[in-house]
N, C-alpha and C positions, 0 to 999 in steps of 0.2 A: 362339255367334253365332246368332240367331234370323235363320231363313231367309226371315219370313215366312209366313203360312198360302199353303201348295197345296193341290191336289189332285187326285193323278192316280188311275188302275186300271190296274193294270198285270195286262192276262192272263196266263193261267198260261204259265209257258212263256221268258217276254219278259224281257229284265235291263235294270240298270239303271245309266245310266253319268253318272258326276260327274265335273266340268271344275272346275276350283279356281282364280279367278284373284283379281286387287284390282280389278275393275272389271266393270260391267253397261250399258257403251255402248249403246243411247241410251236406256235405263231412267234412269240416270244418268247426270252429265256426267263424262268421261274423267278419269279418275285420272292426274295428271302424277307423282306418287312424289314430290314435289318438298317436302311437311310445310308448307307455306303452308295458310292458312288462308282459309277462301271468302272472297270471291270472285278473291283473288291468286292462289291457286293456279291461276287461269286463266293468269294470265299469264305466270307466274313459270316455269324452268328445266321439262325434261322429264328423269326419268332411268328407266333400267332398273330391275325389280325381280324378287326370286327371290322366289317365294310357296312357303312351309313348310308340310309336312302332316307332323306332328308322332305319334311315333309311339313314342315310348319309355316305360316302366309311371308311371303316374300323372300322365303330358300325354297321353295319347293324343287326337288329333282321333277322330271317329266321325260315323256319321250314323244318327241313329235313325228306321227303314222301321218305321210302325205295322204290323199284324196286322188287317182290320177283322173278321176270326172270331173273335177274343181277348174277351175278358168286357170292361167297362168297370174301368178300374184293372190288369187284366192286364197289367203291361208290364215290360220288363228296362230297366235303366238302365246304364253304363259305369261301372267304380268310377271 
C-alpha cells in the first residue's frame, strides 16, 4: 500500500508510533465498510470493521523507515 510521499526527521532519541485504520477523515470522505461504491457508499448502511496487520512468514505487513546516512541504493527490503 503506497502511503504516499512524507517526510519527516525524526531526532535521535525520538520513536515512532503507527495507528492502522480504513479511514483518513477529513483527508478523505468516511469509510462506511459498507463495499458500495462512490458516491452510494455515502448513503448506504454503516458497519464495523476489524483492520489486520498481518504478520505470519511470507504476508508479513512492514513498514520501511529509510536511513538518510545510507548510500543511495543502500536499502533492506522484507522477503
Amino acid at each position: 500500500m503506497d502511503l504516499f510521499s512524507t517526510s519527516v526527521i525524526l531526532a535521535a532519541g525520538h520513536r515512532l508510533r503507527i495507528s492502522v485504520t480504513s479511514s483518513n477523515y477529513p483527508r478523505y470522505e468516511t469509510n462506511l465498510n459498507n463495499g458500495l461504491p462512490w458516491p452510494d457508499m455515502l448513503e448506504g448502511p454503516e458497519y464495523a470493521v476489524t483492520v489486520n496487520v498481518h504478520h505470519e512468514p511470507g504476508a508479513a505487513s512492514y513498514l520501511e523507515v529509510p536511513d538518510p546516512s545510507r548510500e543511495a541504493g543502500d536499502y533492506t527490503t522484507c522477503p
